[in-house]
N, C-alpha and C positions, 0 to 999 in steps of 0.2 A: 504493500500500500504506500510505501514509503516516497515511491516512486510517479506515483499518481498526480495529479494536479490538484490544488487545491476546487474544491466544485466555487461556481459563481451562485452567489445568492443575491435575488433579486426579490424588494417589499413591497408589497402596494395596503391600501387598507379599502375595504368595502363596507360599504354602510351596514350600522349595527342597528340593534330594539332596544337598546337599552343603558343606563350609564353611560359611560362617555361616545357610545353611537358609534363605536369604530370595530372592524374585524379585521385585525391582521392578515393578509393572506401572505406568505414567503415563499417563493421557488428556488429549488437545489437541485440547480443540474452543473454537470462539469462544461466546461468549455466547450463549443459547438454539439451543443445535443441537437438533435434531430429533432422530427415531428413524429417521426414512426417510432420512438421510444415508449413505451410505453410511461406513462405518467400515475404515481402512486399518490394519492390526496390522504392527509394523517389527520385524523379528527381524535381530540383530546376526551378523555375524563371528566366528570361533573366536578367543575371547580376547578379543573386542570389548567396548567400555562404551559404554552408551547411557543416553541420560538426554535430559528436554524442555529441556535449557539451550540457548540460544545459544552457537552456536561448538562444538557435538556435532554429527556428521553427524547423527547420528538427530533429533537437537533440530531442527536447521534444517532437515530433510528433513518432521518432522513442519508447522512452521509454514508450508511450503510448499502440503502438502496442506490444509490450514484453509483458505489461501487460495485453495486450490481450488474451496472449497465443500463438503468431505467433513471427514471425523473422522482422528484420529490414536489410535494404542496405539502405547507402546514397550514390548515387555520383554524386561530384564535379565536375565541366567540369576545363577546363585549362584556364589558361588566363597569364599575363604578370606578375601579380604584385596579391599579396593578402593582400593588409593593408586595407582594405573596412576602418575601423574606423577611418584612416585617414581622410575622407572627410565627415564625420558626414553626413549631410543631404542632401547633393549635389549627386543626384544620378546619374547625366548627367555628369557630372565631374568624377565620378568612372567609370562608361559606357566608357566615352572616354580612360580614363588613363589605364585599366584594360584590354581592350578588342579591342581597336583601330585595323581595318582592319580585323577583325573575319569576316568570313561568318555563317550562319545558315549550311550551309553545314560540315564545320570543329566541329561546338558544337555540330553540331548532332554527328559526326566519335566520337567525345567523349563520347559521352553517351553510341555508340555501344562497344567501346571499355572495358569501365567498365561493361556493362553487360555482356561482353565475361567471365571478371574477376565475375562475378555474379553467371554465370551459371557453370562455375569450380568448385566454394564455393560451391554450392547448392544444386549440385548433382539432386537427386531426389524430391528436394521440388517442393512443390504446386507454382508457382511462379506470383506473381502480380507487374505492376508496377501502381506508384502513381506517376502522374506527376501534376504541378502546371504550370497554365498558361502558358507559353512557351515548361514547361517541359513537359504537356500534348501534344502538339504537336509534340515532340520528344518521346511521348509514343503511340500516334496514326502514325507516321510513323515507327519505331520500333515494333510493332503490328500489322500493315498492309501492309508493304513492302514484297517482294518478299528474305526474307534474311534469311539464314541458323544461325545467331546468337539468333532469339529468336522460339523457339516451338510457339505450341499454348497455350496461355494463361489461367492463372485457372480465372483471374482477370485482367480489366486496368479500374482503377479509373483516374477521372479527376475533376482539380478543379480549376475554373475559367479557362476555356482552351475553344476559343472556335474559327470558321473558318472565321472570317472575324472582326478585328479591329472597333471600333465607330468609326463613319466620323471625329469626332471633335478630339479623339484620336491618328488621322494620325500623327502629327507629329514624336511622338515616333518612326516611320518607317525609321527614316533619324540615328538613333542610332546603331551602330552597330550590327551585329547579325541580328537585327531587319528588317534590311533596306535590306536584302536577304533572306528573308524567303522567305516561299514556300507559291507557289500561293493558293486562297481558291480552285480552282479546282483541286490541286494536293492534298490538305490536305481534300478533300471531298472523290476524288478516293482511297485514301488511307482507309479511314475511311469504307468503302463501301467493304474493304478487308480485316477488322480484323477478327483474329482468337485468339477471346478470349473465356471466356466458359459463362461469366460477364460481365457486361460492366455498372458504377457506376458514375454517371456526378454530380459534383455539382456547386453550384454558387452561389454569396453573393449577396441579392436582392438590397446591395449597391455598388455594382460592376459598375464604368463608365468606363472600358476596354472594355468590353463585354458584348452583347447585351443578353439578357435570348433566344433572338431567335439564337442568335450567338452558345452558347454555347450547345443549345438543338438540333442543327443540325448534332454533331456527335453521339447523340443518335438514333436520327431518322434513318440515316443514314446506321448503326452498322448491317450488316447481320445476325442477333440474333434474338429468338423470343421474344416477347415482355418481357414474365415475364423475360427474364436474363438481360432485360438493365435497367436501373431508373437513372433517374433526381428528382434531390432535391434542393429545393430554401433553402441557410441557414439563416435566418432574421437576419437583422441587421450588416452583415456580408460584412466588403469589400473586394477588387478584391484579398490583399492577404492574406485573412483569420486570420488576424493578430491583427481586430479590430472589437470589437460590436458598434455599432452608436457611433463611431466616436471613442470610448476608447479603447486603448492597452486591451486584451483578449484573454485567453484561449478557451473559449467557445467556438468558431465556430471550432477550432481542435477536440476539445472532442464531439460534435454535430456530425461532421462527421466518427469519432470512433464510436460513439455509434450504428451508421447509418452500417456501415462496420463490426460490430467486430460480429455479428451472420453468415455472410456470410463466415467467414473464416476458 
């Protein structure tokens, strides 16, 4: 890798619902990408911040895909405030201060909004999105909605994403964003209308978000024939792929690279 080019990142912002009204959109491609690249869109976590830096999962998940040989999009939803490092470990305490009065409805308008900005950029690429946990829900109703903003898809990866919350879990529902989402009968009908060509599930066998049944239901689900959907357990791996049995790690990102980057 050593040897490789730095990739070029390019920022734009697309209009937000909410707070300060802005969506980050960032592209990460190396130096003279193509149109015929396939292009990978990485949609965050509830409450998540994403950006092309080093040392963001999304940053280093995108530099990963470049090196794959494909393209990168991150985009950020809107929220009130972005000093996430302000509150160090208090993640209910940024939930609140960040995002106070969001609906699931508004973060989704944002996610559509920067793929509007997506499919401008992209033109004729191969187009995938990557969603994580929340964002995967905002990738399975953007993939199975009734909407002129996304074609049909070459790919929608998901990770830890899945249609119904652990009982013991519940509380999280009372957080914002959280505490309006859409019902599992909405995010089932949806799933039951995707037009992707792919369809790539995974999930960290130490996941307490999501149940392996939880998550393996928008596979089943997926109007696809078999060979184009797969689920994969990644060992050792928690709900935000951020940790092998219990320590900070790379490896469940590049696990799932490795897993993906023949398909592309």
């Amino acid at each position: 890798m050593s040897g490789l080019p730095e990739p070029v990142v390019t920022r734009y912002t697309a209009k937000g619902s909410y707070g300060d009204e802005t969506v980050p959109v960032s592209f990460i491609e190396k130096p003279g990408s193509r149109e015929a690249e396939p292009l990978l869109v990485l949609l965050h976590g509830v409450h998540g911040c994403a950006s092309a830096d080093h040392g963001n999962k999304y940053g280093d998940l995108a530099h990963m895909i470049v090196t794959a040989g494909a393209r990168a999009a991150i985009i950020e939803t809107s929220r009130s405030r972005r000093d996430r490092e302000t509150f160090g470990d208090d993640r209910e305490a940024w939930a609140w201060a960040a995002f106070d009065g969001k609906t699931f409805d508004m973060d989704h308008s944002d996610v559509l909004s920067g793929l509007k900005m997506v499919r401008a950029h992209a033109k004729g690429s191969p187009l995938w999105l990557w969603g994580f946990s929340l964002g995967g829900l905002h990738a399975v109703m953007a993939g199975g909605a009734d909407t002129p903003v996304i074609p049909e898809l070459e790919g929608l990866v998901l990770s830890g994403s899945g249609v119904r919350i652990r009982p013991e879990e519940e509380k999280a529902l009372t957080l914002p964003i959280l505490s309006t989402c859409r019902s599992q009968e909405e995010l089932e009908a949806a799933a039951r209308s995707m037009r992707t060509r792919r369809l790539v599930a995974f999930r960290g066998d130490m996941d307490e978000t999501f149940s392996q049944a939880s998550c393996r239901r928008f596979v089943d689900l997926a109007p696809l024939d078999p060979e184009a959907k797969h689920f994969y357990t990644i060992q050792g791996a928690d709900h935000s792929f951020r940790h092998r049995n219990g320590q900070p790690s790379r490896k469940p990102l590049e696990e799932m690279m490795e897993i993906l980057a023949p398909l592309l």
